[in-house]
C-alpha positions as CSV (number, residue, x, y, z in Angstrom):
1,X,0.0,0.0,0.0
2,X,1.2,3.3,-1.2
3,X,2.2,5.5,1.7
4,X,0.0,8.5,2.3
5,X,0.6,11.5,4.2
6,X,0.4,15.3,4.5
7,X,3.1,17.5,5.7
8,X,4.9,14.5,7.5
9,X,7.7,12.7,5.2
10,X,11.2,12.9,3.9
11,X,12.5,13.4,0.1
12,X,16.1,13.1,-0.4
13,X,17.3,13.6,-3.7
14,X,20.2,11.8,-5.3
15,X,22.5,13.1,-7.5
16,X,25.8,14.4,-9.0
17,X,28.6,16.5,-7.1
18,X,29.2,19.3,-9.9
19,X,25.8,18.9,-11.9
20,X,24.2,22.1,-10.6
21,X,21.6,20.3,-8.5
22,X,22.5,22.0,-5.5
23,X,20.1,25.5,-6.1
24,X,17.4,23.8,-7.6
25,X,17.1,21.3,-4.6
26,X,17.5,24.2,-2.4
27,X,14.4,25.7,-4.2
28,X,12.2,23.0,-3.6
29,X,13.2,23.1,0.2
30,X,12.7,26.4,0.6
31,X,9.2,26.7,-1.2
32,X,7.9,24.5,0.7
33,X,8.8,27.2,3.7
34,X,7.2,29.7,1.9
35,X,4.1,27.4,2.3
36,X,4.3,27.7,6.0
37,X,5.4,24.0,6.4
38,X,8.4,23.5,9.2
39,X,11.6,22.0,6.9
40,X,15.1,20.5,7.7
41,X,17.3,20.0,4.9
42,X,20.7,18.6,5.4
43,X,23.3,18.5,2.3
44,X,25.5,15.0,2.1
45,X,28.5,15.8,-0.2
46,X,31.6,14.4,-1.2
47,X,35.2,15.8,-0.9
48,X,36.2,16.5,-4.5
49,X,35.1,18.7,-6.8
50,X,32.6,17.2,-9.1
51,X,31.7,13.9,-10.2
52,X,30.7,11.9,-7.0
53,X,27.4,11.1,-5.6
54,X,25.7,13.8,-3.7
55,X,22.5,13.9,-1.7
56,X,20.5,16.4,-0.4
57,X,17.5,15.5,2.2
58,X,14.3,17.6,3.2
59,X,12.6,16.5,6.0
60,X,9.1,18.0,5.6
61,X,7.2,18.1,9.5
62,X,4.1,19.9,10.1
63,X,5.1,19.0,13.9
64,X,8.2,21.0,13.6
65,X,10.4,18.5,14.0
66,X,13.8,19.5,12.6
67,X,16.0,16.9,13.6
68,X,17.2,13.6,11.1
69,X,13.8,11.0,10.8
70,X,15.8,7.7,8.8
71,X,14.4,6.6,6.5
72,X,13.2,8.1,3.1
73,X,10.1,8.2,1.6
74,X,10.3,9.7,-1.9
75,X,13.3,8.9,-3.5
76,X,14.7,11.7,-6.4
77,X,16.9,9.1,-7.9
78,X,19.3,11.1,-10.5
79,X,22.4,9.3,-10.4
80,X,23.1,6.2,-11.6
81,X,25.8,5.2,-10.2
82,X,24.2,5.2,-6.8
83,X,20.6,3.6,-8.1
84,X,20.3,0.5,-6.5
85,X,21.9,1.9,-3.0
86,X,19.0,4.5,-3.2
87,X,16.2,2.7,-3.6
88,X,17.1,0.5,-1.2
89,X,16.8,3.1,1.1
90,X,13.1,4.0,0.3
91,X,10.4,2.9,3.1
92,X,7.8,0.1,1.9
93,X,5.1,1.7,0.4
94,X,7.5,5.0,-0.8
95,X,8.1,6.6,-3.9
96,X,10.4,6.7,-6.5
97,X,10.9,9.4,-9.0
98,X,13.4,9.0,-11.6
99,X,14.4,10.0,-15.2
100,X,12.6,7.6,-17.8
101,X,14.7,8.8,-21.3
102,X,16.2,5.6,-20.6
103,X,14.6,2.2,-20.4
104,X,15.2,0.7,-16.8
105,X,14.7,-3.2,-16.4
106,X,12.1,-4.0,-13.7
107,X,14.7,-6.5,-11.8
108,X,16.4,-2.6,-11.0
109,X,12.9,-1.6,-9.6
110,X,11.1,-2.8,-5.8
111,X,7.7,-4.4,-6.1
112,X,6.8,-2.5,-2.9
113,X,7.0,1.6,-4.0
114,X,5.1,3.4,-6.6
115,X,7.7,4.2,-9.2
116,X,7.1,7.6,-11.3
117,X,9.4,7.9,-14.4
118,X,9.7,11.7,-16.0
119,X,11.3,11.7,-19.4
120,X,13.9,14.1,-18.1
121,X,16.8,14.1,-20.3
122,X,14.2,13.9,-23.8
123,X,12.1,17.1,-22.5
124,X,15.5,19.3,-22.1
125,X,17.6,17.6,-25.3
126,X,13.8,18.9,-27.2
127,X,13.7,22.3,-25.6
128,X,17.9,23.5,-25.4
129,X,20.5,23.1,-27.6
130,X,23.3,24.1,-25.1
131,X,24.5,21.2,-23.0
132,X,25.1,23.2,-20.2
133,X,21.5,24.2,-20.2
134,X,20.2,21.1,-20.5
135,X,21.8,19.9,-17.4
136,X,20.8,23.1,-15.2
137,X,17.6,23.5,-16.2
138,X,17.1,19.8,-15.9
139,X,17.1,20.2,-12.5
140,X,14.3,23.1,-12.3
141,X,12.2,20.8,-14.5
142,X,12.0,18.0,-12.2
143,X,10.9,20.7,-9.2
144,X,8.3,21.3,-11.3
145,X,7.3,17.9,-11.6
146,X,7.1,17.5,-7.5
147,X,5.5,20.4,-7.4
148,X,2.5,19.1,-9.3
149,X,3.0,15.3,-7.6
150,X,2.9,16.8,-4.2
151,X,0.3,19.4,-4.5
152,X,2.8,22.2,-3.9
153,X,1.7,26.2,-4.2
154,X,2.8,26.7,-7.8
155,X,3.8,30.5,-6.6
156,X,6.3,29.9,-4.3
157,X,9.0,28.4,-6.2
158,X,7.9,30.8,-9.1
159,X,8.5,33.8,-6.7
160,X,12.0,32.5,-5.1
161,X,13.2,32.5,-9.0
162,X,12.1,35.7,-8.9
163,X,13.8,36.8,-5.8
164,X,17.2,35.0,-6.7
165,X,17.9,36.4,-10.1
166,X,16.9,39.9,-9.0
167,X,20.0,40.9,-10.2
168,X,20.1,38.7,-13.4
169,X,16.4,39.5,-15.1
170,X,17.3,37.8,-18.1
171,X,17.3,34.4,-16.5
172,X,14.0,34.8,-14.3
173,X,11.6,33.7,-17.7
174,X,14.0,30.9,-18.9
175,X,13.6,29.3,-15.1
176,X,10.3,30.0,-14.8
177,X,9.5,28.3,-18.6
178,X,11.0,25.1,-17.1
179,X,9.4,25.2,-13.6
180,X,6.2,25.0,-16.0
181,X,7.1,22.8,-18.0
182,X,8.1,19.8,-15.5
183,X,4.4,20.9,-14.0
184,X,2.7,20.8,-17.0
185,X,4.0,17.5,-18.1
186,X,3.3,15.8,-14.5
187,X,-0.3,17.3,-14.7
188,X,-0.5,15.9,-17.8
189,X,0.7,12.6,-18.1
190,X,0.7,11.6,-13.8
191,X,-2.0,10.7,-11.4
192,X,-1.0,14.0,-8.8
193,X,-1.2,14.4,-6.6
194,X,0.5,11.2,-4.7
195,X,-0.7,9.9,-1.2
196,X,2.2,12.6,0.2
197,X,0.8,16.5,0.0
198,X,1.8,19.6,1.2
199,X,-1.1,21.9,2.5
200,X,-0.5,25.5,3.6
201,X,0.3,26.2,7.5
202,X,1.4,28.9,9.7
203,X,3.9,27.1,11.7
204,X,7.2,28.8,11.0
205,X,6.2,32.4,12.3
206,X,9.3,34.8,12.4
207,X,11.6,32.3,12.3
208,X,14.9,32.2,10.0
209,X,16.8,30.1,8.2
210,X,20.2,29.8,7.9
211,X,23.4,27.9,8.6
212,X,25.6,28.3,11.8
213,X,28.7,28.9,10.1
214,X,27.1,32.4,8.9
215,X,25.4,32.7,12.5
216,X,28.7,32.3,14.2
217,X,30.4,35.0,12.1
218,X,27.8,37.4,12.6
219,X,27.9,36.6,16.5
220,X,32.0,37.8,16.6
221,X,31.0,40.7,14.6
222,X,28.5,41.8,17.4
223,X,31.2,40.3,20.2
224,X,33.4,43.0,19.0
225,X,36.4,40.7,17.0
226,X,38.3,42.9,15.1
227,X,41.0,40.5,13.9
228,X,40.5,37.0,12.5
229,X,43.5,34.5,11.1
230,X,42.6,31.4,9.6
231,X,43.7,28.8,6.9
232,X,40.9,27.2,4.8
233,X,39.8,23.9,5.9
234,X,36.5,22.1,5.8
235,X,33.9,22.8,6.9
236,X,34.7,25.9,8.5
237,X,35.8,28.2,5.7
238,X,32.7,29.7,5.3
239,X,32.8,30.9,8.7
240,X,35.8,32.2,8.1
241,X,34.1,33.8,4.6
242,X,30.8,34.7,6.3
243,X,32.8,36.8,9.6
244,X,34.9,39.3,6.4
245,X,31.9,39.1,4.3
246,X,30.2,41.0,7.9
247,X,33.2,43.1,8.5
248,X,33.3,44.4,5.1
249,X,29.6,45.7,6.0
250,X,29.9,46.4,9.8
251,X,33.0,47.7,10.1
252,X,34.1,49.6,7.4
253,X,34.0,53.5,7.5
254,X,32.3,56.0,5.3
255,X,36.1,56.7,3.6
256,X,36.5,52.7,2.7
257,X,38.8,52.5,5.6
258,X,38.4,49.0,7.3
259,X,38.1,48.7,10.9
260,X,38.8,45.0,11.3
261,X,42.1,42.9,9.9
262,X,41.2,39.4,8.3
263,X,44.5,37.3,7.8
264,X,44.8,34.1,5.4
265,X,48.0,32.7,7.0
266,X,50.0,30.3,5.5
267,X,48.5,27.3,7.8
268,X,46.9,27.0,11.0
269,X,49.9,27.2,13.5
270,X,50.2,30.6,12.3
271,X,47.0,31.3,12.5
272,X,46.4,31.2,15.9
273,X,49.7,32.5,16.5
274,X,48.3,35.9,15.3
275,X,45.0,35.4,17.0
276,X,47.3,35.1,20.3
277,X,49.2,38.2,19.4
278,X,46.3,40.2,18.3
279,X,44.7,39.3,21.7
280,X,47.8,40.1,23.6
281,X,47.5,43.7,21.9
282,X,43.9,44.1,23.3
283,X,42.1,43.4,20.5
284,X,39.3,40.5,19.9
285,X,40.7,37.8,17.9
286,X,39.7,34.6,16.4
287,X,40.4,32.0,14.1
288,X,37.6,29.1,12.4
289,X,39.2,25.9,12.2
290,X,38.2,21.8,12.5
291,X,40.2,19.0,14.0
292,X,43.3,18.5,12.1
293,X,43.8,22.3,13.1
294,X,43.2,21.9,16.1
295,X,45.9,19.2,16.7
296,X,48.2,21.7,14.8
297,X,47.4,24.5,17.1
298,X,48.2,22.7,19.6
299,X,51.8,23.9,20.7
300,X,50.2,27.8,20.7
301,X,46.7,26.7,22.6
302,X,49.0,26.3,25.6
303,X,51.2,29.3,25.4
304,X,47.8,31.1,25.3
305,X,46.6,29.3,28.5
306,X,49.6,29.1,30.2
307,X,50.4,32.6,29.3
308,X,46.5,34.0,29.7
309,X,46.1,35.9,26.7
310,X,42.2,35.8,25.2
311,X,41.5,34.1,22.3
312,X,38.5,32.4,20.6
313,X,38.5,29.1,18.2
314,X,35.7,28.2,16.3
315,X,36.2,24.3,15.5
316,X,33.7,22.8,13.0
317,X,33.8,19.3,13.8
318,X,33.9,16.4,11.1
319,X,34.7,12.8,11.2
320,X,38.4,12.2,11.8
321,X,41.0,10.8,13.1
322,X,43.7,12.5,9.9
323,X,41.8,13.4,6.8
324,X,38.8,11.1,7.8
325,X,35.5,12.2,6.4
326,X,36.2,15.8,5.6
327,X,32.5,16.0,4.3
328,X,30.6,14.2,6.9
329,X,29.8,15.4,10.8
330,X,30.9,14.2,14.0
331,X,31.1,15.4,17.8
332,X,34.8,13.7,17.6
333,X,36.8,16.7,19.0
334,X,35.3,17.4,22.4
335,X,38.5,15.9,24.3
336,X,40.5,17.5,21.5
337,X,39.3,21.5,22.7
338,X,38.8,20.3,26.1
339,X,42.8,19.3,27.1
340,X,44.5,21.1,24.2
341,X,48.5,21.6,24.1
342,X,50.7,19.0,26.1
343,X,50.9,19.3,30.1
344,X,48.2,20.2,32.5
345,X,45.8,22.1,30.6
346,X,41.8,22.6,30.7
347,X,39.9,24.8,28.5
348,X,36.4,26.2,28.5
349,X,34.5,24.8,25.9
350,X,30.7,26.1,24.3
351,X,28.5,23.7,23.0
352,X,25.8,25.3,20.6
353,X,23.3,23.6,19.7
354,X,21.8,25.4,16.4
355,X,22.8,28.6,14.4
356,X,20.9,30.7,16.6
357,X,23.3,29.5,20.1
358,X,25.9,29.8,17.5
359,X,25.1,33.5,17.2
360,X,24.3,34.1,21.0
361,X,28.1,32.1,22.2
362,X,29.5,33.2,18.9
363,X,29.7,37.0,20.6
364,X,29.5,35.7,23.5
365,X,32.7,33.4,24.0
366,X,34.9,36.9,23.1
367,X,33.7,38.4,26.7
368,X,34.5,35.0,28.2
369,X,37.8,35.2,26.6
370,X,38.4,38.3,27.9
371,X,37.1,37.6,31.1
372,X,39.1,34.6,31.8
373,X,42.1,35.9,29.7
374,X,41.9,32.3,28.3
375,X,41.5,30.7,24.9
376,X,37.4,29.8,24.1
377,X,36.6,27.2,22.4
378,X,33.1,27.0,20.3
379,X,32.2,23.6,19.1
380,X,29.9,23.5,16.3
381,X,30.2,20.7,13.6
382,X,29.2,20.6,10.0
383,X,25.8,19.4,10.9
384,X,25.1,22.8,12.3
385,X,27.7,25.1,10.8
386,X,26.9,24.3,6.5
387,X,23.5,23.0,6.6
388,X,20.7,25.8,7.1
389,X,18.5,25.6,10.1
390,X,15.1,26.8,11.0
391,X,15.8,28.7,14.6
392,X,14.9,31.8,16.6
393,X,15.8,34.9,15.1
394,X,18.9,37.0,16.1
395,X,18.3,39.4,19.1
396,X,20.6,41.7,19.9
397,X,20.4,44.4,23.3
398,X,21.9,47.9,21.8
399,X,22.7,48.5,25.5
400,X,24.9,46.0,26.1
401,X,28.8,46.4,26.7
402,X,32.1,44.5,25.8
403,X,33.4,42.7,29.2
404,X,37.0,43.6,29.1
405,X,37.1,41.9,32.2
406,X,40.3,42.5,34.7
407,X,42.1,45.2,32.7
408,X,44.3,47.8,34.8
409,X,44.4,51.5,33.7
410,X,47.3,54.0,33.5
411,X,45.5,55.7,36.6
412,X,45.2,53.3,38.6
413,X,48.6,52.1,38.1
414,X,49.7,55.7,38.1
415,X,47.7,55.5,41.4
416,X,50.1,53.1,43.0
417,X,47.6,49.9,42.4
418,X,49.7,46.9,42.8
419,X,50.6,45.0,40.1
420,X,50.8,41.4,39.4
421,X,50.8,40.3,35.7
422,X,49.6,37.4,37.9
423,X,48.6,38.2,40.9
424,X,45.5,36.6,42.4
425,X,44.1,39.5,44.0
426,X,40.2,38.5,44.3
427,X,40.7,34.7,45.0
428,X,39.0,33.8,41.8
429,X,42.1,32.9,40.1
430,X,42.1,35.7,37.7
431,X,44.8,38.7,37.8
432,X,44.6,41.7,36.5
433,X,46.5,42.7,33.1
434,X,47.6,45.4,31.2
435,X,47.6,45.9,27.2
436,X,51.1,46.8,25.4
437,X,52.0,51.0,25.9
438,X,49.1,51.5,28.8
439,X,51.6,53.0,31.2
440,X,55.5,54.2,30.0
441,X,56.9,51.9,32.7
442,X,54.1,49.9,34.5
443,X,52.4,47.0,33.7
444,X,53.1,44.4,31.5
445,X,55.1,44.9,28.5
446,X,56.4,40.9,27.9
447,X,54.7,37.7,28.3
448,X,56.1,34.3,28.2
449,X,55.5,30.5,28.1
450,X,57.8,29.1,31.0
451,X,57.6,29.5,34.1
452,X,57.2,32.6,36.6
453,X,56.0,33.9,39.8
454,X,52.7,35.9,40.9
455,X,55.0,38.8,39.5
456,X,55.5,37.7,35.7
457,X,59.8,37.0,37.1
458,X,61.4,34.1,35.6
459,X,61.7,31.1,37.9
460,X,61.8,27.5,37.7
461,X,61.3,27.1,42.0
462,X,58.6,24.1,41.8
463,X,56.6,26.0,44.7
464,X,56.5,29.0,42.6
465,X,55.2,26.4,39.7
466,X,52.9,24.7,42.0
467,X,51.2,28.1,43.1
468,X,50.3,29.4,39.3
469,X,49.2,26.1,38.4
470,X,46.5,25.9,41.0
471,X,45.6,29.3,40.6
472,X,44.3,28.3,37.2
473,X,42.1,25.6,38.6
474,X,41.1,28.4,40.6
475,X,40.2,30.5,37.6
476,X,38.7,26.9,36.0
477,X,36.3,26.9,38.8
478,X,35.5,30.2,38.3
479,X,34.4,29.4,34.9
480,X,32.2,27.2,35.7
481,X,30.2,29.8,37.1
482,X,29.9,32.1,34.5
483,X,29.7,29.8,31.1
484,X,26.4,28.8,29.8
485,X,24.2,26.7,32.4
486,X,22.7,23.2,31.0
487,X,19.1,22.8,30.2
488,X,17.0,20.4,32.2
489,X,13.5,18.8,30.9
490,X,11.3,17.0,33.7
491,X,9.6,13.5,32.4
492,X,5.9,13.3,33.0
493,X,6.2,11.1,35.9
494,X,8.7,10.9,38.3
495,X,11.7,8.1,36.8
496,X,15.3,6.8,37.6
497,X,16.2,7.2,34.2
498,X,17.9,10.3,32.6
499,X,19.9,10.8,29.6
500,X,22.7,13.6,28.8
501,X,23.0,15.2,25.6
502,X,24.7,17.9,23.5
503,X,25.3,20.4,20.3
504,X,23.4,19.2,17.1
505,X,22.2,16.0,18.8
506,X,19.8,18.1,20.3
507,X,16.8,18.8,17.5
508,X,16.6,14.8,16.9
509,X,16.8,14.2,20.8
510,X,13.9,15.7,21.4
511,X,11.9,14.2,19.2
512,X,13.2,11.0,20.2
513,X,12.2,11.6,24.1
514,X,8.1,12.4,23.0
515,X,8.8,9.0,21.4
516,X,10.0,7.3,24.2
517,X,7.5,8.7,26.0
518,X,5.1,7.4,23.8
519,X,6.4,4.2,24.6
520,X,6.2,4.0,28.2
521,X,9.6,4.7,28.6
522,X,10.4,8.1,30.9
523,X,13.4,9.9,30.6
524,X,14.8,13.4,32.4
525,X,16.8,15.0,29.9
526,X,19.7,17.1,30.3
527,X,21.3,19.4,27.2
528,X,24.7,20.4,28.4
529,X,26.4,23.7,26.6
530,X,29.4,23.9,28.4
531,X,32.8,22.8,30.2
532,X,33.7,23.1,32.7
533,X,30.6,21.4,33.8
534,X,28.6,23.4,35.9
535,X,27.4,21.8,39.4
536,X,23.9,21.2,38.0
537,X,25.2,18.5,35.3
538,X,27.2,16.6,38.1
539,X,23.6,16.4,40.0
540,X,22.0,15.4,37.5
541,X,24.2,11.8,37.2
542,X,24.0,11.5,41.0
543,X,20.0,11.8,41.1
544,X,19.5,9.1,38.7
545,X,20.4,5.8,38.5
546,X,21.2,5.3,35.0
547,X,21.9,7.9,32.7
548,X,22.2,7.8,28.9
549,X,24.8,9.7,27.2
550,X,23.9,10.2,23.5
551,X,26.5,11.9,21.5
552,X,28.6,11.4,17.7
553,X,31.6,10.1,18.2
554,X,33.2,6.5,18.7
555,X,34.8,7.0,22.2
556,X,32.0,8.7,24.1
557,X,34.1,11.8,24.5
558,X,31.6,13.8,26.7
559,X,31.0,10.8,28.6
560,X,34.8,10.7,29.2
561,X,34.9,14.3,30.6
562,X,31.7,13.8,32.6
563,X,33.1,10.7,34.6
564,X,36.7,12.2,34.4
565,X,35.9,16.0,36.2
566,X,33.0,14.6,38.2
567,X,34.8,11.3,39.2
568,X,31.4,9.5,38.6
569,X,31.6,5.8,38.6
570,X,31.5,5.0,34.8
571,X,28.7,2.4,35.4
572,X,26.5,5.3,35.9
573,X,26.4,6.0,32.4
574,X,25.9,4.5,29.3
575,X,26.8,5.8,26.3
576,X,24.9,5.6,23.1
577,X,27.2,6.4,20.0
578,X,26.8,7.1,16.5
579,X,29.2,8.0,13.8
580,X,29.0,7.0,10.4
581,X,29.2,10.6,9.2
582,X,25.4,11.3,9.1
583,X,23.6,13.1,11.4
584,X,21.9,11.2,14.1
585,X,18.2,10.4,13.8
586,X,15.0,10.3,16.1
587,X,14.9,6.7,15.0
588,X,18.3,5.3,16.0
589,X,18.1,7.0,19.3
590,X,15.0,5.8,20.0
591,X,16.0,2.1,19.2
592,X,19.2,2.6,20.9
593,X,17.5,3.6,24.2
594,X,14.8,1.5,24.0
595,X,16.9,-1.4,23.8
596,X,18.6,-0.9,27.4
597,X,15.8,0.8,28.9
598,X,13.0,-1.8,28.8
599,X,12.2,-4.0,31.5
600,X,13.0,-6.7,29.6
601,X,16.3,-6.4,28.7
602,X,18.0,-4.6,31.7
603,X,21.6,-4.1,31.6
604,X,22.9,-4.5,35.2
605,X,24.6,-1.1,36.2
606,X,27.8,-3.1,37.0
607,X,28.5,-4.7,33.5
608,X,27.7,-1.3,31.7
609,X,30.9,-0.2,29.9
610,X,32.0,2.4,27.1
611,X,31.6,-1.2,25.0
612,X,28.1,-1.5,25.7
C-alpha cells in the first residue's frame, strides 16, 4: 500500500557532485517554507570537486520537527551510479521518482514503492540546444514535476526564482519556462497528486533560516572581534568567509577604511599565533578551524593558557582521526578543545546547539575570553555550521557592553595599584593585566611561556610552579560559574532514568524523548552547553540511577569528561554512540534507548561499559 501523508515525510534527492543540483534542490526546500510548512534539509556531499554522488534531504514536518527521521520516503533518484543503493533506502510503500529517457529493467525496480518515471533528459535535449542548459535546467524541471506530484503552491517556487535572479532578469523567464514545464507534463501525463501532500500552514512564524557557520560569524562581529586568522579547511571556511563578508559591512568607515584585519595565513599554526598576538594587543581575535587544526594549534593553545592571553576558536567538527570524512559530521573533537596543548591544561568549551546558540556564544565566547584571559573554544560541527537551520531569530540588546574583564588602567597604576601580571588578587584565580603601551613603565610589556612567579619573574622554584598552576584551577572553577548553564527537561512522571545530551544532537533528541515517552519509557533530559561542567550536570548523574549519554563520536568523549571531572563511577552512564558521518536520527536514538531501557532487557549497572 502506497504511503500516504500530509506535511509528515522525507525526500532526499540523489544526485551528481558538480551537476548544478544543489540551487534547484534548495528551491524545492525552501518553497515548501514559503508554504508555511516547518523544513530541515541537510546537504551530504563528497570531498572533491565534481563527479561523486551527492545527496540532499528535506525533511518535511508539520510537527516541527527538525531533527534527522531515517528513513526516506520519496526517493529523487538522479544518479546512476548510486541507483540501486538509493532505492534500497526507500520505506515500503514510498516513492520513487526517476528520469525515464532511458529504459530501466524492472529486476532494478522494488515491487513495494510506486515508481514515477519523467522523461527528463528527452524534455531538455527537445527544448535546449546548449549542454550546459540542459543539465541546469534539468534540475528546475523536475521541481516542477514535484511540485504538481505533491500538490505544492505553484507561486512559491515561481516567486524565489524571482527573488534570486533579481539581479540577473534575463534568466527569471527561462527558469520560470521550465518550472512549467516539469508541471505541465506531470499534470499531464501523472496521477498528482501522490498519497504525500503539502497543505498550507502557519507554523514557521518569524523564524529564520540559515546555517551556523554564517550565525557564528555574525555573533564575533556583534562580540566585537576585530581581527581574524585562519587557513581554509572544511567545513569551516565559510565561517571564516561569512565573519569578512560581515566586516566588510559592519565595520568599514564611510572613507573605505576597514576597521577590522582578516589574515589568510600560510596554515593553522600561524593562525592562531596571530590570534594570540592580536589578543595580547587588546584586541578580539579569532580563528575558524576543525580537527586537524586543532591538533596543529596545539603547541600555541598552551602558550595562550599558560600565558592567559584571550583568544577564541571556532572548531567545526567532522569525522576524523587525519583526513577522515572531511565532508561528513561528528562530535569527535570534544577531548580534543577540552585538554588542548601537552601538560596540565583545561579549556572552557561552548556547546551550541543550532545557528541561533551559534550566534548568542559566537559573541558571547569573546567576553568569556576576555574575562578569563583564556582561549574559548566554540564547538559546532558541520551538521550545524553548513547545513541551514530553521531557529529563533537573532536578538541583539543595543545596550549592552564589551566585558573587558580585569584590565588595569594607566591611573590606577599611576595611582600606585599593585601589580601582578599574575597576581591573584580576588581569590578567583584571575589577575589583573595590562595591554602593550598602557603606562610608559608599569604594567606588562612581555609575556612568556615558561615559568614565573605571581609577579610575571622568571623562575623555575617548583613552589613558585605549584602556586600558578593551582591558581588556574582556581580561575577553572571560576568558569564554571559564568559559562552557559545546562538545560534540564522533567519526564511526565517521576523516573530513575535520565539521559545527557549535546550540540546538534539536540533537535533529533527531542523528538526521540516524545517518542520514548510514547512508549512507556520516561526519561529526564539534560542538554549540556558547556565545560567546565557546571554543578547542575554533576547532579543530575547522581539523582538518577542510569543515565544515557547520547552523543557522535566512537569514544563517548563527553562521557569521558563527565566521569573524568565529576569522578562519577562509569557504570553510571551508558553511552549511546553514533558516527557514520550522518547526522543522528530520532529513529536510532530511540531504538538505541529502547533497547537498554526496557524492563525486559535490563543491563545491570555493573557490567555497563564504554563497550556496551
Amino acid at each position: 500500500m502506497a504511503l500516504t501523508a500530509t506535511n509528515d515525510f522525507v525526500v532526499k534527492f540523489a544526485n551528481v557532485n558538480g551537476s548544478g543540483s544543489a540551487s534547484a534542490n534548495q528551491l524545492f526546500a525552501k518553497s515548501i517554507l514559503r508554504m508555511g510548512i516547518p523544513i530541515a534539509s541537510r546537504n551530504i556531499f563528497p570531498s572533491n570537486i565534481q563527479g561523486l554522488p551527492t545527496w540532499f534531504e528535506v525533511r518535511v514536518s508539520g510537527a516541527g520537527h527538525l531533527g534527522r527521521r531515517g528513513g526516506v520516503d520519496l526517493m529523487v533518484a538522479m544518479n546512476p551510479q548510486t541507483w540501486d543503493r538509493d532505492v534500497a533506502e526507500i520505506e515500503p510503500g514510498g516513492y520513487l521518482f526517476y528520469d525515464s529517457t532511458r529504459p530501466i529493467p524492472q529486476s532494478r525496480f522494488r515491487q513495494d514503492i510506486t515508481v514515477i518515471g519523467v522523461p527528463l533528459t528527452a524534455m531538455c535535449n527537445e527544448a535546449y540546444d546548449d549542454p550546459r542548459q540542459r543539465q541546469l535546467f534539468k534540475n528546475i524541471i523536475y521541481v516542477g514535476a514535484l511540485s504538481a506530484l505533491l500538490d505544492m503552491d505553484p507561486e512559491a517556487p515561481a516567486q524565489l526564482i524571482r527573488e534570486q535572479f533579481r539581479a540577473k532578469e534575463k534568466l527569471i523567464q527561462p527558469n520560470l519556462d521550465a518550472l512549467k514545464m516539469g508541471r505541465d507534463w506531470a499534470m499531464a501525463n501523472l496521477s498528482c497528486p501522490l498519497g504525500l501532500t503539502l497543505a498550507r500552514m502557519d507554523a514557521v512564524g518569524d523564524r529564520i533560516f540559515t546555517d551556523g557557520n554564517s550565525a557564528a560569524a555574525l555573533g564575533a562581529v556583534y562580540g566585537g572581534a576585530t581581527v581574524c586568522a585562519w587557513y581554509p579547511i572544511t567545513p569551516s571556511t565559510s565561517l571564516a568567509e561569512g565573519y569578512e563578508r560581515y566586516a566588510r559591512k559592519f565595520r568599514t568607515n564611510p572613507d573605505g577604511t576597514k576597521r577590522y584585519a582578516i589574515v589568510q595565513a600560510e596554515d593553522e599554526l600561524a593562525s592562531i599565533g596571530m590570534v594570540i598576538g592580536a589578543g595580547w594587543n587588546g584586541a578580539r581575535a579569532f580563528t575558524a578551524t576543525s580537527g586537524p587544526g586543532i591538533s596543529l594549534m596545539g603547541e600555541f593553545v598552551g602558550l595562550a593558557y599558560f600565558a592567559e592571553i584571550p583568544a577564541v576558536i571556532f572548531d567545526v567538527q567532522r569525522a576524523g582521526p587525519s583526513t577522515g570524512m572531511p565532508t561528513r559530521t561528528q562530535q569527535s573533537d570534544v577531548l580534543a578543545a577540552a585538554y588542548a596543548s601537552h601538560g596540565d591544561t583545561k579549556h572552557v568549551v561552548l556547546l551550541p546547539e543550532d545557528p541561533h546558540e551559534c550566534f548568542i556564544m559566537g559573541a558571547d565566547a569573546f567576553d568569556l575570553a576576555d574575562r578569563l584571559q583564556t582561549p574559548i573554544f566554540v564547538l559546532l560541527d558541520l551538521d550545524i555550521g553548513m547545513n541551514d537551520w530553521l531557529c529563533e531569530p537573532f536578538h541583539w540588546d543595543d545596550a549592552r557592553r564589551m566585558d573587558r574583564g580585569k584590565v588595569m588602567t594607566a591611573e590606577e597604576l599611576e595611582e600606585g595599584k599593585t601589580f601582578g601580571r599574575y597576581l591573584d588578587v580576588d581569590g578567583d584565580g584571575i589577575p589583573f593585566r595590562t595591554w602593550p603601551g598602557t603606562h610608559p613603565t608599569k604594567g606588562s610589556f612581555f609575556t612568556r611561556g615558561t615559568s614565573r612567579d605571581r609577579y610575571a619573574r622568571y623562575t623555575e622554584e617548583g613552589a613558585a610552579y605549584v602556586d600558578n598552576m593551582q591558581r588556574l584551577l582556581r580561575k577553572f572553577d571560576t568558569a564554571k560559574q559564568i559559562v552557559p548553564r545546562p538545560v534540564e527537561t522533567h519526564a511526565k512522571q517521576p523516573t530513575p532514568l535520565g539521559v545527557i545530551f549535546y550540540g546538534s544532537t539536540s533537535a533529533a533528541m527531542r523528538e526521540a524523548l516524545e517518542a520514548l515517552e510514547a512508549d512507556g519509557i520516561h526519561l529526564d533530559a539534560l542538554r549540556v552547553r558547556a565545560f567546565p561542567f557546571h554543578d547542575d550536570v554533576l547532579d543530575f548523574v547522581r539523582r538518577h540511577e542510569r543515565v544515557f549519554l547520547v552523543e557522535q563520536n566512537r569514544d563517548a568523549q563527553l562521557r569521558t569528561l563527565v566521569v573524568n571531572e565529576g569522578e562519577i563511577d562509569p557504570s553510571r552512564i551508558v553511552p549511546v554512540l553514533h558516527y557514520d558521518g550522518t547526522p543522528i536520527t530520532a529513529r536510532f536514538i530511540r531504538a538505541a534507548i529502547a533497547d537498554r531501557a526496557s524492563a525486559t532487557n535490563v543491563i545491570p549497572l555493573s557490567r555497563m561499559g564504554a563497550a556496551e
